[in-house]
N, C-alpha and C positions, 0 to 999 in steps of 0.2 A: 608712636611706638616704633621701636628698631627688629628689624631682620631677627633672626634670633640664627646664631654661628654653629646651632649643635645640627645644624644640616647643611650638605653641601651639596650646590654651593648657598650660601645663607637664604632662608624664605621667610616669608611675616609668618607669626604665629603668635599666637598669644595663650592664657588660662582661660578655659573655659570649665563652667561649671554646670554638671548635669546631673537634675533632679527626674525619680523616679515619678512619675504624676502622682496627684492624692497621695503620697509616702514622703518619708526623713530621708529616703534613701538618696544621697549624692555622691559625687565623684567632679574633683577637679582633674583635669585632665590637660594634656599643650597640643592646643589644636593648631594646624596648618591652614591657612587660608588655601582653600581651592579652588578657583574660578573655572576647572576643568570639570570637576562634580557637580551633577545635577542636585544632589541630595547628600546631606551632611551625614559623616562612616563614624562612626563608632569602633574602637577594638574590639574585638570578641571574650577579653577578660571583665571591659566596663559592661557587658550584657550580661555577662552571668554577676558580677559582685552589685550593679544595682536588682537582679532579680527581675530583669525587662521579660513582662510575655510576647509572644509575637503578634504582631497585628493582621498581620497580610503578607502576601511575597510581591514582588518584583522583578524583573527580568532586568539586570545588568550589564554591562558590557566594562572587560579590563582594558587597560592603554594598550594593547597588544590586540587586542577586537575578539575574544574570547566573551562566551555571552553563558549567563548561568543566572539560574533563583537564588535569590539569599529574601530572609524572613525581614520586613519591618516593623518597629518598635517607635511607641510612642516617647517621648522626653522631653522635659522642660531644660530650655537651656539659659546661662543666663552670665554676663562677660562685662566688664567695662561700662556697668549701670543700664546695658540694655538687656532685655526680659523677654521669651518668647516660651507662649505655652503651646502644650501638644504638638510637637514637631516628629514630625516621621520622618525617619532614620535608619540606615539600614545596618549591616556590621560586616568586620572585614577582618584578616587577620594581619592586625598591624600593631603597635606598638602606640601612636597617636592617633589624634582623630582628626578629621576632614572635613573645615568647614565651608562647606559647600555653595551653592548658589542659591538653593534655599533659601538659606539664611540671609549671604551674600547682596542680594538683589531687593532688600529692604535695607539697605545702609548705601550712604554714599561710600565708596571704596576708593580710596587713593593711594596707589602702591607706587614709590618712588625708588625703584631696583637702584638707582645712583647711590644715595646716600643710603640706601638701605633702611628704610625706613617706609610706614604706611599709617595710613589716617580711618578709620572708621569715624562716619555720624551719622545723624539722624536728619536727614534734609527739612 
């Protein structure tokens, strides 16, 4: 899969698709690969239009070291034929979402910043 150029400078990202659990309710969305997150973000529009309740909080910290609660939320997520149920998640107000290391750390991940290009599989 290649970089994707609508960010600069270009970062992997790909469609992800996220299912409200037990509901129809989905949203594809262009996630950011982020090996810097602990736990894959959601925008704060995909929380209110799938209807997520909150789960729990968490204590965060920004790339700035700024530390603050935000609510987590369960989500079935599901990309490029892989499938992951009940995934906590938290939300953030951003425009894309952030797939995190969560995720991240059950794929083999090969990011090739050269060619701009990256490999997810299933070891």
């Amino acid at each position: 899969m290649n970089y994707s150029s609508e960010y600069s400078p270009p970062a992997p990202s790909l469609k992800v698709r996220f299912n409200r659990p037990f509901s129809e309710r989905s949203l594809e969305l262009q996630a950011k690969l982020d090996t810097g997150a602990d736990m894959t973000v959601l925008p704060q529009h995909a929380v209110s239009e799938l209807r997520l309740i909150p789960a729990s909080r968490v204590c965060v910290s920004s790339f700035e070291g700024r530390k603050f609660w935000r609510y987590t939320y369960f989500v079935n997520i599901s990309f490029n034929g892989f499938e992951y149920k009940m995934v906590e998640v938290v939300n953030a107000q951003r425009n894309d979402a952030l797939l995190g290391r969560d995720i991240l750390n059950r794929l083999k991940t090969i990011l090739d910043g050269k060619a701009l290009s990256f490999s997810l599989l299933d070891p």
